[in-house]
N, C-alpha and C positions, 0 to 999 in steps of 0.2 A: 162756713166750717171753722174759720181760723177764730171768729166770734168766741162761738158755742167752746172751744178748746181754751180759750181766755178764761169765759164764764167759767168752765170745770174749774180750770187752776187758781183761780181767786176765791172758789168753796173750799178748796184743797187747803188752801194755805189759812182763810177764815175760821176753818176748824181744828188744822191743825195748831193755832194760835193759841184757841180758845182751849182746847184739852191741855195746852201746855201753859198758861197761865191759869186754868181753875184749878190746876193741883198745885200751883209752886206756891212751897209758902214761906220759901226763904227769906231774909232780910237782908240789907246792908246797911251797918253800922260807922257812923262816922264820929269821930272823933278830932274835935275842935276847940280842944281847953279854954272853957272850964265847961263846955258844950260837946253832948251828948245828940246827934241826929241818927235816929233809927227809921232807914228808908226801905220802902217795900222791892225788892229785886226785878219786878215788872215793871215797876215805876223806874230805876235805873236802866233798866233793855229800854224802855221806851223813849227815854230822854238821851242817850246814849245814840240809837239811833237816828233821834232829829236833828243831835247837833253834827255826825258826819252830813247827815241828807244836805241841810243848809251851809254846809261847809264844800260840801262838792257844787253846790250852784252857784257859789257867794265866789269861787275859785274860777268858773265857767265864765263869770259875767265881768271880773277880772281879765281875766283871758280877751275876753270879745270886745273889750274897751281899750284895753293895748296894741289889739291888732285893727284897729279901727283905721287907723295912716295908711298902713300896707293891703288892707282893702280898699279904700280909697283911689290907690295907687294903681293896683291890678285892674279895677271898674275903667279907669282912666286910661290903659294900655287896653283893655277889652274892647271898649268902644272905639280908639285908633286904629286894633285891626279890623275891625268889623266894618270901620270908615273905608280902608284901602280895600278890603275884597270888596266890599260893595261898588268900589267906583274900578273896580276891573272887571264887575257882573256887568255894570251901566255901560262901560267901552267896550266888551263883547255885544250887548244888545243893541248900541247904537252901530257897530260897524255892521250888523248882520240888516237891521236897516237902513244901511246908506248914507247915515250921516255921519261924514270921516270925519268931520272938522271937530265935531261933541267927541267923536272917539279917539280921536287924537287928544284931546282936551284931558278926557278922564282919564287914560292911559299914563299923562303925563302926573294926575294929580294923585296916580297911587304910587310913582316913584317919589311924589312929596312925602306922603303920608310915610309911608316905612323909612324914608329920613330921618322925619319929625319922630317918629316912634324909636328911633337908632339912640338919638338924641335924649330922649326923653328916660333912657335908660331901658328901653324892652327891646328881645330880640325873641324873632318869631324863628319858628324852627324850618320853615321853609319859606325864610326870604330870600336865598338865591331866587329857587324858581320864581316867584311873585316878580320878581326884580327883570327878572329874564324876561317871562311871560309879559308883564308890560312895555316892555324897551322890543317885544316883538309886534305887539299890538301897535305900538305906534307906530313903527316901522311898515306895518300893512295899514294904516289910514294914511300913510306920507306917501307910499307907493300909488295910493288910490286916488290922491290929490297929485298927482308927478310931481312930488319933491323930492328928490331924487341924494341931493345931499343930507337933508333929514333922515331917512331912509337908510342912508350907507352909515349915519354916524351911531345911529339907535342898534343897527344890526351887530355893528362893533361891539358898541356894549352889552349887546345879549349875549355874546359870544366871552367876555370876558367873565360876564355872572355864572356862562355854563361851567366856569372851572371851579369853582364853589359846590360844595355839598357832597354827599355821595358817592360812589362811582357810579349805580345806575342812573341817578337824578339826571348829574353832568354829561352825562352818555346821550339821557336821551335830549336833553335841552340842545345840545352841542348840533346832533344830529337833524331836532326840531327848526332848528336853525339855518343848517346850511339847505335843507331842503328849500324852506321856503325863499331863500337869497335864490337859488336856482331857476324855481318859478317867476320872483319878478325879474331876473335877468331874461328869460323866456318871454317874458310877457312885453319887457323894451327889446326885442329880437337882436338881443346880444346872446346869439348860441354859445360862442365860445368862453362867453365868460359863463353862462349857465352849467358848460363842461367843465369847466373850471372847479366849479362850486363841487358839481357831482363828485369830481376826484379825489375831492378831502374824504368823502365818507369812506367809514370800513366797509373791507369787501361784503361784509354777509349784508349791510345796509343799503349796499349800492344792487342786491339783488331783487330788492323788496317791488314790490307792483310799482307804488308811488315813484319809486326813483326808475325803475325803468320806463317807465310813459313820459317822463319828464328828459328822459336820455332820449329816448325813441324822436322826441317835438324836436328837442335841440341839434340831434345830429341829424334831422330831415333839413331845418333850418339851416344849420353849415354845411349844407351840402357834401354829408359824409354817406353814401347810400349802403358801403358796405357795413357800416359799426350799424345804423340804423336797422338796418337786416338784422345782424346778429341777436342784435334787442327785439326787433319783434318776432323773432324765430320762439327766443328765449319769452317772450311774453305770451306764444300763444302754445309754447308747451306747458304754463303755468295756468292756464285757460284764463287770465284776464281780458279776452275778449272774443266775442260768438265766434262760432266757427265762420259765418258769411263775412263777418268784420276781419279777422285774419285772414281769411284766402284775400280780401280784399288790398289790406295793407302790407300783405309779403307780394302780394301779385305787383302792385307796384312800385314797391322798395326796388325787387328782381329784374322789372323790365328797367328803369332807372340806370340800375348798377351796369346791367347789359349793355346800353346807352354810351355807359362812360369806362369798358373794359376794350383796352387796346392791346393785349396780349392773346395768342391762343394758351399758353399758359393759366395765367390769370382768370381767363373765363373759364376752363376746365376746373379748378377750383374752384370756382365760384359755382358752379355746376353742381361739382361733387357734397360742396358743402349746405346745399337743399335738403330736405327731406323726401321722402317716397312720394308724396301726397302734394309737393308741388312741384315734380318731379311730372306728373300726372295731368298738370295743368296743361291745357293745348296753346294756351298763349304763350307760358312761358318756354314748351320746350320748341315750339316754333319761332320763338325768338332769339334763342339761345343758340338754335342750328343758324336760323341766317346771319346775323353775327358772327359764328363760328366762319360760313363761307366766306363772310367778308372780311376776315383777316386772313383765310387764303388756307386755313385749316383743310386738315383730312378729311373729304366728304363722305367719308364711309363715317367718321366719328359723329357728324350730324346726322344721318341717318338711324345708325346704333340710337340716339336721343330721342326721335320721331317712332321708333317703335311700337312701344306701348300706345303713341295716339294713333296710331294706323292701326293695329289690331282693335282699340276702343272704338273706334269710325266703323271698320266691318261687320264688326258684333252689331254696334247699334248706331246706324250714319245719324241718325237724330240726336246723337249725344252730342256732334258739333254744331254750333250754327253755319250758316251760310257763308260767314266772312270768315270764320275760322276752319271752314274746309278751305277756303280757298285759298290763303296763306299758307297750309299742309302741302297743296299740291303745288303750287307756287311755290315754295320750299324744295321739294323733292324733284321738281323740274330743273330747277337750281343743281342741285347733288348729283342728278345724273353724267353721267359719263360716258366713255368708250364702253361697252358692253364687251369687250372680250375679258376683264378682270372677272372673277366669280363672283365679288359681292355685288357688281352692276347685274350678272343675270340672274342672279338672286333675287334683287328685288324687280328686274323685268319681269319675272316669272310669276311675284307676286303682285304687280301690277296689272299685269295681264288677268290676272285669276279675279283679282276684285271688278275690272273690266266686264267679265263676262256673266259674274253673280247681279251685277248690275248693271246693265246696256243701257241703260238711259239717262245713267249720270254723264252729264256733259264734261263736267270736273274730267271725273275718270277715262270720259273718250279723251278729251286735252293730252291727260296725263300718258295715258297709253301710245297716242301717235304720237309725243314728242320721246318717248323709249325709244320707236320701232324709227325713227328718223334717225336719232343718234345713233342707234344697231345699221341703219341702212336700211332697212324697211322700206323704203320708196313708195313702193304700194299701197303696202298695210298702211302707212303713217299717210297717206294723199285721203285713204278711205276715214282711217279714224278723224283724223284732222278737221275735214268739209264734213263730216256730222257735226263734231264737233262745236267749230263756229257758227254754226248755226243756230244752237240751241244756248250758248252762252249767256250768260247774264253779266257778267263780271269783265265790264269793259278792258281792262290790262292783257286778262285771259285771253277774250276775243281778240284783241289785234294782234299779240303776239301766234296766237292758231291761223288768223291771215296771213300773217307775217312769213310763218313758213309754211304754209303752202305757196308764195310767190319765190318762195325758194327753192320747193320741188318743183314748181314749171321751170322756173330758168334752168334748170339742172337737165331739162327736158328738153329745154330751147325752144320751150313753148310759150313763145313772146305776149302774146295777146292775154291767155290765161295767166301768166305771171302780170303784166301790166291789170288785170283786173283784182285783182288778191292784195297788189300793194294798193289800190285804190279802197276797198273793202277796209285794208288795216288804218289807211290815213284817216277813213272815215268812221273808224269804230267810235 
């Protein structure tokens, strides 16, 4: 199309040349004493216009022989920077395969190169970064060789090129920076210095996925279980990881922190500061309650905690396993009390009721005759108790259900059958 639009316009102007030269029949007259030149006006337009044409390319070619040094020049600065990215493309390529020593190499040979090029009189518009970006590569091939003082002195300097350029440039290099000083502090399991690193960032950067996984490694590492928590709470409301990976890594961040909380205080907030969903969890709030008894806490408040997994137990006993029912009632055998309080025959009443929905749970016969013992039960708790041990699986359980029933015999003065019951419990 653009052809055929050419062709048009070159007939265009072909003719209109020709209608305006076959009618002009003007002359120009020159005069040159004692000389007379009478020249034809088409012959003037014609020559008029060859001597601008040759004059505008005789000016061009002028031009392009003056500028000839400072092309020179540029080609000469073109190909040094093309030299330095090239050997920062070749130290990215070799560190991704493994060869630190070539990557360390190149790395060093593009801070030559943008020297030489400083030198040489050119400056590239984004040599900080360049500058950074290599003083960081080699600081990751010196980490990856354990040179450890190469490494601290190149990061130095990345950090001093990040205050060059920009604000977002310096921002992000700054940042690109202290991240990865974090991870090889992480990776020589120097946690604290790794936290260290973290604390320089701004708060909205210290929010980011990358820096909380790398928080998360360092305070499991310093053995910080509560800040750990908090980051992975914070990690798995942002869904950086599956929902089976989160229950896994708060489940035992939580049992950890339990572990090492020597306040009923302290655990009550630690408690509170969970969510609904691991709140839910049968390990944690059955760990959370024995702990609680074990610093001497209100066993009504461990119980209140056990709630929720004893209503989820009745609905559906298969929603616990076998070792996690048996730490619930283990637990709750634990909490038991005098029964003249209401919240003890509160939950006698609902022990008993789950009792009797299920006759066959061993657990629940356990559970129920060690109620009816603490109530005084005698009887009830001698009946539920000897089914009970019988059908046990869960050795602790068993000797402890022997256990007292050689407590109801001696209570009986029933020597024989109390000496056979503590025999039974020695040999669960």
């Amino acid at each position: 199309m653009r052809i055929a639009l050419w062709l048009i316009s070159l007939f265009a102007v072909a003719v209109a040349g020709a209608l305006l030269a076959g009618s002009n029949n003007g002359t120009v007259t020159v005069f040159w004493p004692p000389y007379r030149v009478d020249l034809s006006l088409n012959l003037v337009l014609l020559v008029l216009i060859l001597v601008l044409v040759v004059t505008h390319y005789a000016q061009r070619a002028l031009s392009a022989m003056l500028a000839l040094p400072q092309q020179a020049q540029r080609w000469r600065l073109l190909q040094k920077e093309r030299a330095a990215y090239g050997a920062l493309l070749e130290a990215s390529a070799n560190f991704m395969a493994g060869r630190f020593l070539r990557a360390r190499k190149a790395a060093e040979s593009v801070i030559e190169r943008e020297k030489a090029l400083a030198l040489a009189g050119g400056s590239l518009v984004h040599a900080p970064s360049l500058k950074a970006l290599a003083h960081v590569m080699v600081a990751e091939a010196a980490h990856a060789l354990q040179d450890k003082t190469t490494r601290q002195q190149h990061l130095e300097l990345a950090l001093q090129e990040a205050q060059v350029g920009t604000p977002s440039v310096r921002q992000t290099l700054k940042e690109g920076s202290l991240l990865r000083a974090a991870r090889w502090s992480l990776d020589d399991r120097d946690a604290q210095a790794s936290l260290q690193w973290l604390d320089q960032l701004p708060q909205g950067v210290a929010r980011r996925t990358v820096a909380m996984r790398l928080r998360l490694k360092a305070s499991r590492l310093a053995e910080r279980p509560a800040q750990a928590l908090d980051t992975a709470l914070l990690l798995a409301k942002h869904r950086a990881f599956s929902a089976e990976a989160a229950d896994t890594v708060v489940r035992g961040l939580v049992l950890d922190l339990l572990v090492r909380t020597y306040e009923t205080g302290q655990l009550q907030r630690v408690w509170q500061s969970l969510g609904s969903a691991q709140r839910l969890m049968p390990e944690l709030a059955v760990q959370a309650a024995q702990r609680w008894l074990i610093l001497q806490g209100d066993a009504s408040v461990a119980r209140q905690w056990l709630v929720p997994i004893w209503d989820r137990f009745l609905k559906s006993p298969a929603s616990l396993s076998a070792t996690q029912k048996m730490q619930l009632v283990r637990v709750l055998d634990q909490s038991l009390g005098q029964a003249e309080a209401p919240a003890e025959r509160e939950w006698l009443a609902r022990i008993e009721a789950a009792q009797l929905a299920q006759p066959q749970d061993a657990a629940l016969l356990y559970l129920a005759g060690m109620a009816c013992m603490k109530r005084q039960l005698w009887g009830k708790a001698q009946a539920l108790l000897t089914q009970a041990a019988k059908h046990l699986d869960d050795t602790g359980l068993r000797r402890q259900a022997w256990s007292a029933l050689a407590q109801l015999a001696e209570q009986r003065d029933d020597a024989s059958a109390a000496a056979a019951a503590w025999k039974r419990a020695a040999t669960a």
